[in-house]
Structure formats: structure tokens, C-alpha cells
GUGUSE-767737 format. One record per residue (C-alpha): residue in three letters; x, y, z. Coordinates in steps of 0.05 Angstrom, whole numbers, plus 5000, padded with zeros to 4 digits. Each point is the difference from the previous one (the first is absolute). Layout:
N
ALAXYZ/...
This chain:
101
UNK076082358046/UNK506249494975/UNK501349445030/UNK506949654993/UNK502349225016/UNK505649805009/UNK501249265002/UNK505649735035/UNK503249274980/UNK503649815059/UNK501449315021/UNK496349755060/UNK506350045050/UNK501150824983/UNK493450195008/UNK500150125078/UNK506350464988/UNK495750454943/UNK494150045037/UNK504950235061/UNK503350504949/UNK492850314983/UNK498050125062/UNK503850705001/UNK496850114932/UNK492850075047/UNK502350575025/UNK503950294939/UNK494349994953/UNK496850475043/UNK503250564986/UNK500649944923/UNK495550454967/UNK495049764967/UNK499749305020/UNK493549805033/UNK501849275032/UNK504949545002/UNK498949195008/UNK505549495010/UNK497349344988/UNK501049315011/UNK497249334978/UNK496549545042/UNK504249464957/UNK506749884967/UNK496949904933/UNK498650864990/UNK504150605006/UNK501250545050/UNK496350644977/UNK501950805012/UNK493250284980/UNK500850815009/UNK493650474981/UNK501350724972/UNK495250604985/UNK503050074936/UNK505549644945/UNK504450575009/UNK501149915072/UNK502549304991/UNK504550324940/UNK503050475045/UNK501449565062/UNK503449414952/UNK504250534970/UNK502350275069/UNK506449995044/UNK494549565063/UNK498649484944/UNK507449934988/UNK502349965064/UNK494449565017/UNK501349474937/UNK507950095024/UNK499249665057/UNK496049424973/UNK507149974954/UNK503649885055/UNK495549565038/UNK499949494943/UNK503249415039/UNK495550025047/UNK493750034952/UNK501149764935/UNK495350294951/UNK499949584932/UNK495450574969/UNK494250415001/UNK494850224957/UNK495850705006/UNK493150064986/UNK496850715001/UNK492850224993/UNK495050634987/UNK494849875058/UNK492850164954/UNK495149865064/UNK501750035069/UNK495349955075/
């Protein structure tokens, strides 16, 4: 299993309008192959970030769904919805799962 983070800086005021915008990721995610779960988190405080945390059976299928035309479109809209949720960075954080329940 891989497991990939994606942590989202986004002042306080945006963060409604991405966790709005991620909502239609739920159902997305479902039908890329490969991918096992999808989380959008948020924090219980302003002090931490809001957190995509997706789950995949294997490295490859996270490869092959960054590289294709539903990720683009996908990351095209957050382009365009930039006023309304100012992102001032991210930072990705991906892992080999070694034990699992």
C-alpha cells in the first residue's frame, strides 16, 4: 500500500471554499483505479493545515492518476478558483505502508 498527503496552506477565511471544492473529489476518487480511500481533512484549530490524505494499492496507481487528463482537469479548476481560496503553498508527503490492520 502507498499512502500520499497532501498538505494544504490555506489561510483560515478560504478554507470553507476548499473543503466545499473537495467534496466532489469524494465521489471522484472512487472511480480511479487503484486508489483505496480518500480523506479530506480539517483542523480542529487555525494553528494546522487542511490535509488530502488518499490511500492506493500500489505507487504506480498514484503515478498514473497524477499524470492523467482527471488530475488536470481537477488541479485546473483549483487555478481558477484561486480568489476565492488562496493557497500560499503546499507540501507532499508520501509513504510505503510496511504494517497495516
Amino acid at each position: 500500500m502507498y499512502v500520499v498527503m497532501n498538505e494544504l496552506h490555506v489561510p483560515v477565511e478560504g478554507r470553507e471554499n476548499v473543503s466545499n471544492r473537495f467534496a466532489e473529489s469524494n465521489k471522484k476518487m472512487r472511480q480511479v483505479p487503484g486508489c483505496l480511500d480518500f480523506m479530506f481533512l480539517s483542523p480542529e484549530d487555525n494553528t494546522n493545515f487542511q490535509i488530502v490524505l488518499t490511500k492506493w494499492d500500489k505507487k504506480e496507481a498514484y503515478e498514473s492518476w497524477v499524470n492523467s487528463d482527471a488530475f488536470k482537469h481537477a488541479h485546473k479548476k483549483r487555478r481558477e478558483n484561486l480568489d476565492k481560496s488562496p493557497t500560499t503553498g503546499n507540501k507532499i508527503y508520501a509513504y510505503h505502508v510496511d504494517h497495516h490492520l
